[in-house]
C-alpha positions in Angstrom: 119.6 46.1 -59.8 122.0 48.1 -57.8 124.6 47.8 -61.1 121.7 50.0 -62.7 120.9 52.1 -60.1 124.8 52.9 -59.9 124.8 53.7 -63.8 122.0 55.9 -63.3 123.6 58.0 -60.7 126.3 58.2 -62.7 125.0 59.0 -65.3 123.0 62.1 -63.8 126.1 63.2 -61.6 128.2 63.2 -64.9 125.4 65.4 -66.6 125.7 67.5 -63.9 129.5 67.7 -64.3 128.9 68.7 -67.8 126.6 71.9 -67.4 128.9 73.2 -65.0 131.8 72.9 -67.4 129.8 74.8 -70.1 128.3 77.1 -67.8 131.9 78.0 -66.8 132.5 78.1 -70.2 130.0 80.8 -71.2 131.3 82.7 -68.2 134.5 82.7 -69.1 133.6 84.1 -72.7 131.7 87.0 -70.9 133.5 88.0 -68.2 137.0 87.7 -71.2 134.4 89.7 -73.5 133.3 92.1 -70.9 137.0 92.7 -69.4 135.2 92.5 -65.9 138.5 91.7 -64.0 140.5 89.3 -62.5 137.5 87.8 -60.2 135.3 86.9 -62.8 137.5 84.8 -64.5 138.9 83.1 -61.9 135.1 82.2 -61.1 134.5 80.8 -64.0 137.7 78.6 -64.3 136.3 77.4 -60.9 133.4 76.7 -62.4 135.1 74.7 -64.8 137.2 73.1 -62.8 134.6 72.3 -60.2 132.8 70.7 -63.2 135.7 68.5 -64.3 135.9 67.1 -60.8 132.4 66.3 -60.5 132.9 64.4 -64.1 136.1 62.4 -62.7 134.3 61.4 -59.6 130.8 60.2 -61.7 133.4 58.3 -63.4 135.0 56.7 -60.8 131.8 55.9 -58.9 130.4 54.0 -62.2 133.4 52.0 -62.3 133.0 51.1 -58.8 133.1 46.9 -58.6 129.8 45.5 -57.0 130.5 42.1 -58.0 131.5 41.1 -54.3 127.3 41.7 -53.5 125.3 38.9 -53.2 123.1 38.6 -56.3 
């Protein structure tokens, strides 16, 4: 049970990790097409980078050994 309630999480926090790196994405492209200045684009590689993060650390917590629980 908790092995699928971890995979869940997971699952959701690394969905959530993925539409910040694509919103950062877009962004980027609009603030590069836009030429709106140094801040916007340094926002939106934070974005992306936050999103990356949040994708490592889903990651990590899915891979998380549980075995040591009692069944």
């Amino acid at each position: 049970m908790l092995a699928n309630i971890i995979s869940l999480v997971s699952g959701c926090v690394t969905f959530l990790g993925g539409f910040l790196v694509v919103w950062g994405a877009v962004s980027l492209g609009l603030a590069i097409r836009e030429q709106q200045g140094g801040s916007q684009i340094a926002s939106a590689i934070s974005t992306i980078a936050g999103g990356a993060i949040i994708i490592a650390a889903a990651v990590y917590f899915g891979m998380l050994d549980t075995s040591w629980l009692p069944s």
